[in-house]
C-alpha positions in Angstrom: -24.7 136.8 80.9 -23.7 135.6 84.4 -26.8 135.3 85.5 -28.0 133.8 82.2 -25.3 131.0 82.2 -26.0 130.3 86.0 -29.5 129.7 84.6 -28.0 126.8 82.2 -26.8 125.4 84.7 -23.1 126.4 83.9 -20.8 127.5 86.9 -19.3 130.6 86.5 -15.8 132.4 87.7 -14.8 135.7 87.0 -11.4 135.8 87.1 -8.3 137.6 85.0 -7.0 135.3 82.0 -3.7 135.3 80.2 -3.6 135.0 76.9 -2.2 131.5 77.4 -4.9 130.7 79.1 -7.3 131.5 76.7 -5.2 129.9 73.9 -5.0 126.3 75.3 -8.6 127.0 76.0 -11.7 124.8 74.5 -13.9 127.7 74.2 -13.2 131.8 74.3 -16.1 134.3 74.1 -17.1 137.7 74.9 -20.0 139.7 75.8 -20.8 143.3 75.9 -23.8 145.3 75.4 -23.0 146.3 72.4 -20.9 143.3 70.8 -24.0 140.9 72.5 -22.0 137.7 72.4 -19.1 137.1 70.3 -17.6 133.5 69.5 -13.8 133.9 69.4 -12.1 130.9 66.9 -8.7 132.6 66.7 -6.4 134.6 68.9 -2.9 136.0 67.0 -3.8 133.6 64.5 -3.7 130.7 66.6 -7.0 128.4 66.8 -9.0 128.1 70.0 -10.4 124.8 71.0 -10.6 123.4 67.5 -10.9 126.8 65.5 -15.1 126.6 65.3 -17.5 127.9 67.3 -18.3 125.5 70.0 -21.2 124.1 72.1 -21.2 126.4 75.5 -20.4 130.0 73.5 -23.3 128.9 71.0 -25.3 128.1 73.6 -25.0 131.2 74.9 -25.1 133.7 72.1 -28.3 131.8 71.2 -29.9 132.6 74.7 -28.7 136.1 74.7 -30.2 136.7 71.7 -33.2 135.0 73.2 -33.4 137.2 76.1 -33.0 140.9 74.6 -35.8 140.3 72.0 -38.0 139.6 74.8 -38.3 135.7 73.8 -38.0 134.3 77.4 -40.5 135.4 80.0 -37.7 134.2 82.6 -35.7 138.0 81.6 -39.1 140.1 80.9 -38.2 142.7 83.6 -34.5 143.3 82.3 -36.4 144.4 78.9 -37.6 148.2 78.9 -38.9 148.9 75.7 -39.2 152.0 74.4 -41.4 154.1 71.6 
C-alpha cells in the first residue's frame, strides 16, 4: 500500500501514532494482507474525521482491491496466481 499510495500521488510517513493522534485525525485506515484495507469511522466510540468513510481511505481500498484481482497492469508482477 505504500508503494500504491506513492503511485496516487500521496506522500507517505511511516511513523508510530497515538491514539490521540489518530482521534483528532481526518482519516484512520489499516491494511494487512488479510484485512486488505479497512476504513476505520470510530475509535472507543469516538468518531474519526466526521464518522464516514472518507476520500483518501476510499481511494485506497478501491485501488487495493484493484491491484490484487489483477485489474491494473501497473501491479501485474506482484500477482502470482495459482491453480
Amino acid at each position: 500500500m505504500i508503494q500504491v499510495a506513492k503511485d496516487l500521488g500521496y506522500e507517505v510517513i511511516e511513523t508510530d501514532m497515538s491514539r490521540i493522534e489518530m482521534l483528532t485525525a481526518d482519516e484512520v485506515w489499516m491494511t494487512g494482507t488479510a484485512a486488505e484495507v479497512v476504513i476505520v469511522t470510530t475509535i472507543d466510540n469516538r468518531s474519526v474525521g466526521n464518522g464516514k468513510p472518507g476520500k483518501v481511505a476510499t481511494e485506497l481500498q478501491k485501488k487495493f482491491a484493484d491491484v490484487v484481482r489483477g485489474k491494473d497492469d501497473r501491479y501485474a508482477s506482484w500477482i502470482e496466481y495459482v491453480n
